[in-house]
C-alpha positions as CSV (number, residue, x, y, z in Angstrom):
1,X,152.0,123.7,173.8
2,X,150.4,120.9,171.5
3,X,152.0,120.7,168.4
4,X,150.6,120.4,165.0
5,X,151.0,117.2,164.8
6,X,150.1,115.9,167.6
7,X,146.7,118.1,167.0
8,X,146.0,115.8,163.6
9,X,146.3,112.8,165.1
10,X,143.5,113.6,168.0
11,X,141.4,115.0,165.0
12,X,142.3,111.6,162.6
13,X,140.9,109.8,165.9
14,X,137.9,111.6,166.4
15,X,136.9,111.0,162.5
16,X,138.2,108.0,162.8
17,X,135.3,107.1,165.8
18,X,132.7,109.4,164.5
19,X,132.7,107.2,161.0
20,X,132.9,104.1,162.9
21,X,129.9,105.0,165.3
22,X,128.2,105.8,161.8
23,X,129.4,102.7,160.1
24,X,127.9,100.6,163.1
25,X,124.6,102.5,163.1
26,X,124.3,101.8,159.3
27,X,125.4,98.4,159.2
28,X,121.9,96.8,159.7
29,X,120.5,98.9,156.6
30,X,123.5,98.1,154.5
31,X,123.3,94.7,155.5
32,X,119.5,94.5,154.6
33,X,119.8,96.6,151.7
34,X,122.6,94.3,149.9
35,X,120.3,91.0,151.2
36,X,118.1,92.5,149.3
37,X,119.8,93.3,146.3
38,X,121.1,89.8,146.3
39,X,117.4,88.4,146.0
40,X,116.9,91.5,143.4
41,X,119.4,89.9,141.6
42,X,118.7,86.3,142.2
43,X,115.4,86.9,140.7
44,X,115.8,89.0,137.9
45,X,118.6,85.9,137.0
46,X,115.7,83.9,137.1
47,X,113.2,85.9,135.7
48,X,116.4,86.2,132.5
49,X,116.8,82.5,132.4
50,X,113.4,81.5,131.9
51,X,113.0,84.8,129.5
52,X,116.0,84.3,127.8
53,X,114.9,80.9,126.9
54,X,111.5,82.5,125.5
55,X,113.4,85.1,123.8
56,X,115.8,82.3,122.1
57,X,112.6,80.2,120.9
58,X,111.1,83.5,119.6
59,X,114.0,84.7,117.8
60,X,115.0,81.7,116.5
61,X,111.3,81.7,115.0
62,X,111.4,84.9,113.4
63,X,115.2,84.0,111.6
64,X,113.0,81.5,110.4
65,X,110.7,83.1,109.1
66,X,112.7,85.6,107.4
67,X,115.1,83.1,105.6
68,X,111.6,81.3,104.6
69,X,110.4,84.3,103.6
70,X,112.5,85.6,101.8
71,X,112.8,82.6,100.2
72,X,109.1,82.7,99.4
73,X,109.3,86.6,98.1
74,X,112.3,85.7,95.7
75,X,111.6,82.4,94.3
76,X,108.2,80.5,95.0
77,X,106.1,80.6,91.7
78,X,102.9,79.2,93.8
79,X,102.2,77.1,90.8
80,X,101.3,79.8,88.7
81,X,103.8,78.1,85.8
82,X,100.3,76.2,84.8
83,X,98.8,79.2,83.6
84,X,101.8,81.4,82.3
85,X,103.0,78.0,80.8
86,X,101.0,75.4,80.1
87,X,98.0,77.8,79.4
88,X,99.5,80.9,78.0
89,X,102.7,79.3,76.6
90,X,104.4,82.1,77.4
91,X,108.1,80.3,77.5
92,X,108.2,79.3,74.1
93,X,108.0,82.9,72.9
94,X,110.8,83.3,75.3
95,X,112.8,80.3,73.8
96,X,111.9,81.6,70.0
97,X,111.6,79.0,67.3
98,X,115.3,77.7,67.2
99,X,115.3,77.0,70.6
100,X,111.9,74.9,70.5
101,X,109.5,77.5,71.1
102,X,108.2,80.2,68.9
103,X,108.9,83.3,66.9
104,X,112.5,85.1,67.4
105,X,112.4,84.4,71.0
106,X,113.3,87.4,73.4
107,X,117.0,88.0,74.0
108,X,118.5,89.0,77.1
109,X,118.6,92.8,75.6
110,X,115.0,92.5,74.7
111,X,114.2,91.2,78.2
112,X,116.1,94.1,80.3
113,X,114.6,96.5,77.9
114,X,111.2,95.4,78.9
115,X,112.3,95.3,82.6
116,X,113.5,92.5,83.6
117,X,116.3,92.2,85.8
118,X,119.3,89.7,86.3
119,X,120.5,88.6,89.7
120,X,124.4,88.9,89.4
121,X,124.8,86.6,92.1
122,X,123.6,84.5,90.2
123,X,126.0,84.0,87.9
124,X,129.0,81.8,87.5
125,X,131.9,83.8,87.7
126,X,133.2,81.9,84.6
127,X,130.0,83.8,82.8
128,X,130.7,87.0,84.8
129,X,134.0,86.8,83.0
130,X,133.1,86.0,79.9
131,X,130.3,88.4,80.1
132,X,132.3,91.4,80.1
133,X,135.1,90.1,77.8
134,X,131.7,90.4,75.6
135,X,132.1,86.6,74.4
136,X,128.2,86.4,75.1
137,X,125.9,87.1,72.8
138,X,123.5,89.4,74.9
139,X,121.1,89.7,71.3
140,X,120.8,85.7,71.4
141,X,117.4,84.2,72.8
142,X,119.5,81.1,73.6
143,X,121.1,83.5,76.0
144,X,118.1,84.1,77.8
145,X,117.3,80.5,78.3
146,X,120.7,79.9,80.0
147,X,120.0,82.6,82.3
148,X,116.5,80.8,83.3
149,X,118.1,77.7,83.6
150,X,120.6,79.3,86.1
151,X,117.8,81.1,87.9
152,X,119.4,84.0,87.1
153,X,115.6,86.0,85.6
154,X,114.3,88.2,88.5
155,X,110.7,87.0,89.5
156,X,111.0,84.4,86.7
157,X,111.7,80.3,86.7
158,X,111.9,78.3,83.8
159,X,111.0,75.0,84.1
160,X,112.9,72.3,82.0
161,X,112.9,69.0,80.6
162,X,115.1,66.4,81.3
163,X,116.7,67.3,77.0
164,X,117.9,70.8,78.9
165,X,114.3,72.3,77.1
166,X,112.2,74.7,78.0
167,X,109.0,73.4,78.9
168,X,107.2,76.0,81.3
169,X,107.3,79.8,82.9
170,X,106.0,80.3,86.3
171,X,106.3,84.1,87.9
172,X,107.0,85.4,91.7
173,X,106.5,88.3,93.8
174,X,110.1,89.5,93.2
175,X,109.3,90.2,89.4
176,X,107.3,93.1,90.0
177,X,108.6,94.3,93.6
178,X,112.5,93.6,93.2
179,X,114.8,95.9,91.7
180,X,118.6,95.3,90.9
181,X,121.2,97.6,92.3
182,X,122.7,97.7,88.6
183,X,126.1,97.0,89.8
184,X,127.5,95.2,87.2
185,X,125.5,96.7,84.4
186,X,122.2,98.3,84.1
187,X,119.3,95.8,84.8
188,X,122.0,93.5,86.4
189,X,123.1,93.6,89.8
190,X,122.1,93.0,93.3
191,X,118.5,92.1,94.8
192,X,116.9,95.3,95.7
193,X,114.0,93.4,97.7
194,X,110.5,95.7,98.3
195,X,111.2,97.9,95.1
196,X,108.6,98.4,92.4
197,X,109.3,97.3,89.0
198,X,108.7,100.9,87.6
199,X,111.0,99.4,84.4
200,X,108.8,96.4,83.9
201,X,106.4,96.2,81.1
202,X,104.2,93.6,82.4
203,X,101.4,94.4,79.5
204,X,104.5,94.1,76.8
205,X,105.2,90.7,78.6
206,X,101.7,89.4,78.3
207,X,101.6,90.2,74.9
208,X,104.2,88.4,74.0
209,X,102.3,85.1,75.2
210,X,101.4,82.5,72.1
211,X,98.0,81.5,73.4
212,X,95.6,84.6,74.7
213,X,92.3,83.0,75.1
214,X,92.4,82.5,78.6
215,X,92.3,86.8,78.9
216,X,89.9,87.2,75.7
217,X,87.1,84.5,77.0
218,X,87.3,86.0,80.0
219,X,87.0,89.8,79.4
220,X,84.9,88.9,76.0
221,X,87.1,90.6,73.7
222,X,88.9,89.7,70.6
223,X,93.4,89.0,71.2
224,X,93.4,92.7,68.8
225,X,91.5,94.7,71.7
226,X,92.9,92.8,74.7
227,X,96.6,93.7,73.1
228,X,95.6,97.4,72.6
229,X,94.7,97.4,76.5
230,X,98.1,96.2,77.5
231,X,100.2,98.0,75.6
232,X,98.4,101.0,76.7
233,X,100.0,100.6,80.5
234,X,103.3,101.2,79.5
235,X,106.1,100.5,81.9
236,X,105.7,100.1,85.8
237,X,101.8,100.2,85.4
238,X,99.6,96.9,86.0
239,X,95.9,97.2,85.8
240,X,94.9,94.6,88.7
241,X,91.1,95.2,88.6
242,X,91.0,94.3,85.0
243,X,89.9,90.9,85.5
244,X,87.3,91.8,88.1
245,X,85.4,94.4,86.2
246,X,86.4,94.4,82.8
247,X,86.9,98.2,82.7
248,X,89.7,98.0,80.1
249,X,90.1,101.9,80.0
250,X,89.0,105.3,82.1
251,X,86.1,107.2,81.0
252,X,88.3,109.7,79.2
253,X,90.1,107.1,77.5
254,X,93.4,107.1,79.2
255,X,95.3,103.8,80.4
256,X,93.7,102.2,83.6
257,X,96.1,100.5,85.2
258,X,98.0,101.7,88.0
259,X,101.9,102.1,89.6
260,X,103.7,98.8,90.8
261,X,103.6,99.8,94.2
262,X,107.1,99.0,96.7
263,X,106.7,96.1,98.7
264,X,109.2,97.7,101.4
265,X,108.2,99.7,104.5
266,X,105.1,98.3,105.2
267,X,105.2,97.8,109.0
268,X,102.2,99.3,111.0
269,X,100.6,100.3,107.8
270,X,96.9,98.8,108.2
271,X,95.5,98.7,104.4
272,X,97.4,98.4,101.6
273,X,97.3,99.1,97.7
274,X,96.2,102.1,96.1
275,X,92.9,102.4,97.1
276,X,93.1,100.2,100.6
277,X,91.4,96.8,99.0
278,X,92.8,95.0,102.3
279,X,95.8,94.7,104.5
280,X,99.3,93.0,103.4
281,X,97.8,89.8,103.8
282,X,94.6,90.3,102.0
283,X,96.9,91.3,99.6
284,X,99.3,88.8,99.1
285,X,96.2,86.4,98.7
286,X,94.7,88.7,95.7
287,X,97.4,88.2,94.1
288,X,99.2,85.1,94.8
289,X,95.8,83.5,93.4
290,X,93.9,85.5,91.2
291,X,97.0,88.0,89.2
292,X,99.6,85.4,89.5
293,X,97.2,82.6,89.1
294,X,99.3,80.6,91.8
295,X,97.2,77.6,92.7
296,X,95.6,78.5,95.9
297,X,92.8,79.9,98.4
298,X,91.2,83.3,98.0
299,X,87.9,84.3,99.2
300,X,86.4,87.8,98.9
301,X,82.1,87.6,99.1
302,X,82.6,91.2,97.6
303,X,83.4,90.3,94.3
304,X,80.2,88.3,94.0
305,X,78.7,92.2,93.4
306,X,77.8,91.9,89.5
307,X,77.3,95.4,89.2
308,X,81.0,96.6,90.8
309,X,82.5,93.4,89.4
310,X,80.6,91.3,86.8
311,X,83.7,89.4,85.4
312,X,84.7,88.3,88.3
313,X,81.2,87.3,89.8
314,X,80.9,85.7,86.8
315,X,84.5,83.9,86.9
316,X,84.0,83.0,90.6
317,X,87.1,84.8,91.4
318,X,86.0,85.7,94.9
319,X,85.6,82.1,96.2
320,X,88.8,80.3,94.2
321,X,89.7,76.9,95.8
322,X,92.8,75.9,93.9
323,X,93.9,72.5,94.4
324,X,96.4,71.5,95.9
325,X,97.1,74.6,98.0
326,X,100.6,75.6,97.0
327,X,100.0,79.4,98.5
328,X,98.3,79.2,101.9
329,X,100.6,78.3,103.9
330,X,103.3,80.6,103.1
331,X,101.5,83.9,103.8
332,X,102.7,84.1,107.0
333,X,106.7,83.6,106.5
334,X,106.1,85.8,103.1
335,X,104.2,88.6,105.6
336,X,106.5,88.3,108.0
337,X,109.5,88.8,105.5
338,X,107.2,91.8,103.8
339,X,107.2,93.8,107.4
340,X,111.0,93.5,108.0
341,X,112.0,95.0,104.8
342,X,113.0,98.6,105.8
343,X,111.9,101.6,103.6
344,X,115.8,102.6,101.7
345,X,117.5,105.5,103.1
346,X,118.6,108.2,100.4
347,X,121.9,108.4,99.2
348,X,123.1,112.0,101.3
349,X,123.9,113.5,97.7
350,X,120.6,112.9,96.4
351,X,118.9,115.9,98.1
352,X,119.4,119.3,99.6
353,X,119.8,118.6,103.3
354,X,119.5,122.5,104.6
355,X,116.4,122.6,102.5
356,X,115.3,119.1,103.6
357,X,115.5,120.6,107.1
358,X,113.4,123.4,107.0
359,X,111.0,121.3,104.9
360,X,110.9,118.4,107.8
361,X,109.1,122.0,109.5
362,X,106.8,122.5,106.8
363,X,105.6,119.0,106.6
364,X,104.3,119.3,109.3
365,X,103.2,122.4,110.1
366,X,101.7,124.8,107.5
367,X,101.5,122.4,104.5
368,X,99.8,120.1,106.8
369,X,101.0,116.8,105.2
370,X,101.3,115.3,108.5
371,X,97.8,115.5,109.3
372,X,97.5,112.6,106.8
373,X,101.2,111.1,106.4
374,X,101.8,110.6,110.0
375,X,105.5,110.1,110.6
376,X,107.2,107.9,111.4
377,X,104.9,105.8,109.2
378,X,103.8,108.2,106.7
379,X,100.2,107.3,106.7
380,X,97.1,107.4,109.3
381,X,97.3,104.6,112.1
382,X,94.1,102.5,111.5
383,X,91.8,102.9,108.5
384,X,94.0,105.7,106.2
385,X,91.5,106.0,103.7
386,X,89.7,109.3,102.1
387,X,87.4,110.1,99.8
388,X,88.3,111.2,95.8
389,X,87.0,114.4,97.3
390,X,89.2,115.0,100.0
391,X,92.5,114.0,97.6
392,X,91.2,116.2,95.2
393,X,91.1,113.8,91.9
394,X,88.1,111.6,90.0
395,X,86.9,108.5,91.6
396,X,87.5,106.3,88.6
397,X,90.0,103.8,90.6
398,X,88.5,104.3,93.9
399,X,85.4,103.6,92.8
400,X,87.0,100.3,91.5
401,X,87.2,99.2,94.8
402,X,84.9,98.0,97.9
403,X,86.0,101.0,99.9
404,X,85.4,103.5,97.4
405,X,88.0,105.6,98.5
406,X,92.1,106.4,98.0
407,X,94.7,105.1,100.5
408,X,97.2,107.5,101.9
409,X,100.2,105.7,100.6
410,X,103.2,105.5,102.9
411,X,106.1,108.2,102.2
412,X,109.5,106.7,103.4
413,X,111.5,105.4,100.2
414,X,109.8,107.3,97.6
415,X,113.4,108.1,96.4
416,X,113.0,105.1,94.5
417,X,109.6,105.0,92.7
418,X,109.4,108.5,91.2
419,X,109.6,107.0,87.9
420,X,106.3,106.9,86.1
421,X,105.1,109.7,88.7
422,X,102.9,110.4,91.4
423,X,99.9,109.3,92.9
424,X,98.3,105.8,91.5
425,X,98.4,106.4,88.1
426,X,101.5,108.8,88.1
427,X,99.0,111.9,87.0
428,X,101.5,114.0,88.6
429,X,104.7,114.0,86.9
430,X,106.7,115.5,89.1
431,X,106.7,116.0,93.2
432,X,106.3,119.9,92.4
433,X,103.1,118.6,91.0
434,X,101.9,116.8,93.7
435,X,102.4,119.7,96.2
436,X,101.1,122.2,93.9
437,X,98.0,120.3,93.4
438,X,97.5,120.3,97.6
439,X,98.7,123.6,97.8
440,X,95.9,125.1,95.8
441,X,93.1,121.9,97.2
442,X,94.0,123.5,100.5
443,X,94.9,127.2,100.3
444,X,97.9,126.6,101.9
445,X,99.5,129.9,99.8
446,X,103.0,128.0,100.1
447,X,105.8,130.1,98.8
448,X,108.5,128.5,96.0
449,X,110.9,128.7,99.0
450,X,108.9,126.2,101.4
451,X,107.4,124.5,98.4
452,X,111.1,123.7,96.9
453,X,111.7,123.2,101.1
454,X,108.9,120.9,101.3
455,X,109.9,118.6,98.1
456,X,113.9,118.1,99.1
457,X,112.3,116.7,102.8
458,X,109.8,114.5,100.3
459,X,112.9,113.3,98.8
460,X,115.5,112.7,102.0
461,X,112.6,110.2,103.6
């Protein structure tokens, strides 16, 4: 009788043969299969070599063109210290009278009062020191030079003679779209790239400038009415149309200027500004040349219309030719720079994330918000623009500009521009106001449960 042992081995054996019958049998396929997986992988290492060298040249480009233009965004003044200095003589109000200028001078609590910022990182750490030890006078105007001279003035280079004097002011993007992160103290900190100003008093600023002709000739008003205009903006407002058509206030009398927008998040968002005067670009043009007064190109046939715009048909501002060209050729790195700078994520504690949760449902369902605000960029792909009608305010501003109509602005990071409110010239004071005012446009019959929902999602994007 066959033992069980014996009985194993003749079934081992059998496998054994059956496998290696199969193995045989295969071997042609496997063979073919792994030749061809060998020329699979010869070519796709190919196909990578000549890629990766592509992909190297490409993103060695676009490092470029971030460092350039971020470079651009934070400290290029375009040229523009020929008007804000040499025309306006805006530094030696800065400087005050004992240091060569004018008047008291601004101190560097005057300035952060007004808005500006300081870039900590900017500062020796021998002034850091003495800075807190409080052995600097933070009331002196002298003070404030030292900081320009160590380009420490957010969006702001001083220009000095070879005596160590101020001689000019020239401004940058970064003044009115940078914010600090206050680390050190408040108004001093950190870059905060892409933020609106909503501290800066630009009309205050202006004000403050020795020589305002070059505003009165060209609006036709006396310095006492052009004043009253800009103080009427008040913080983190700048009326950008001003110069175009002369409308100095709204129909009822209230303030025309508008909310420093962010300069962050701005990837796949076709037109840009409050009421969708052109793309990023476009943009950056307007006012490179014609707000900043950067010496530069800008063409615009539109603002030849003397009835829309009669001040600036009449100032040529559509067609400016500055010369040299100090701006052209840094729209693209500045762009470039402009896309990459992400919308800020919310600190967690900021907002109720249960709420936020079942709002992220509201949005966009039965408040509809997402008809317009289409996520993940918060605004209509292609032309996100609607009539006063449709928002459900007066066409003052839109009719301001060519299109006539409001942008949908973009939502992510709106965390950090509620000061000043909502909407382009902060009507709505709070974000209960806003969705109030679409809940009744719309008849959305929201209850204070979705619409308290609906305002902690508004505030986690």
């Amino acid at each position: 009788m066959p033992s069980i042992a014996s009985f194993k081995d003749r079934r081992q054996k059998n496998t054994f043969r059956l496998v290696a019958t199969l193995l045989m049998g295969l071997s042609p396929l496997l063979c073919f299969k792994l030749r061809a997986a060998d020329q699979d992988k010869s070519a796709s290492k190919v196909s990578r070599e000549l890629l990766s060298e592509n992909d190297r040249a490409i993103g060695a480009n676009a490092q470029k063109m971030i460092e350039e233009g971020r470079r651009i965004f934070r400290f290029d003044t375009f040229g523009s210290e020929a008007f804000w200095g040499d025309a306006l003589q805006l530094h030696k109000a800065i400087a005050g009278e004992k240091n060569g200028g004018v008047g008291p001078g601004v101190s560097p609590k005057t300035a952060l009062a007004v808005g500006l910022k300081v870039d900590a990182d900017a500062l020796p750490k021998e002034l850091v020191a003495q800075i807190k030890a409080g052995k600097i006078d933070m009331n002196d105007p002298a003070t404030t030079v030292a900081l320009l001279k160590l380009d420490a003035v957010v969006g702001v280079k001083g220009f000095f003679d070879k005596q160590g004097s101020l001689k000019s002011l020239g401004l940058r993007c970064a003044v009115c779209h940078s914010a600090v992160d206050d680390s050190f103290a408040p108004g001093i900190g950190k870059r905060l790239d892409g933020w609106a100003a909503r501290d800066l008093n630009v009309g205050a600023i202006i004000s403050l400038a020795p020589n305002l002709k070059p505003f009165t000739d060209l609006l036709g008003v006396d310095e006492a009415t052009l004043k009253k205009v800009l103080a009427s903006w008040g913080p983190g407002r700048f009326d950008a149309e001003l110069d175009k058509d002369g409308k100095a206030l709204r129909p009822d009398g209230a303030q025309a200027g508008t909310l420093i927008p962010p300069a962050f998040g701005l990837a796949g968002v076709n037109l840009h500004t409050w009421t969708g005067f052109g793309s990023v670009p476009y943009w950056n043009a307007f006012v490179a040349v014609t707000e900043m007064h950067g010496s530069g190109t800008f063409f615009d046939a539109r603002f030849d219309d003397k009835s829309q715009y009669p001040v600036a048909a009449k100032s040529g501002a559509g067609n400016t030719r500055g010369k040299p060209d100090l701006v052209t050729a840094k729209f693209g790195a500045l762009h470039f720079y402009q896309l990459a700078i992400p919308a800020p994520k919310p600190p967690k504690t900021s907002f109720d994330q249960t709420k936020a949760t079942r709002g992220k449902e509201i949005f966009g369902g039965k408040a509809k918000c997402a008809t317009c605000h289409v996520p993940p960029l918060f605004t209509e792909p292609g032309e996100n623009l609607h009539t006063p009608a449709e928002v459900g305010v007066d066409s003052f501003q839109a009719d301001r500009s060519p299109t006539h109509k409001y942008r949908t602005s973009p939502l992510a990071g709106l965390w950090t521009h509620q000061k000043g409110g909502f909407y382009h010239d902060g009507r709505f004071a709070t974000l209960g106001d806003v969705v109030d005012h679409y809940d009744t446009l719309s008849n959305l019959a929201l209850t204070e449960q979705e619409k308290n929902d609906l305002i902690e999602y508004l505030k986690s994007l």
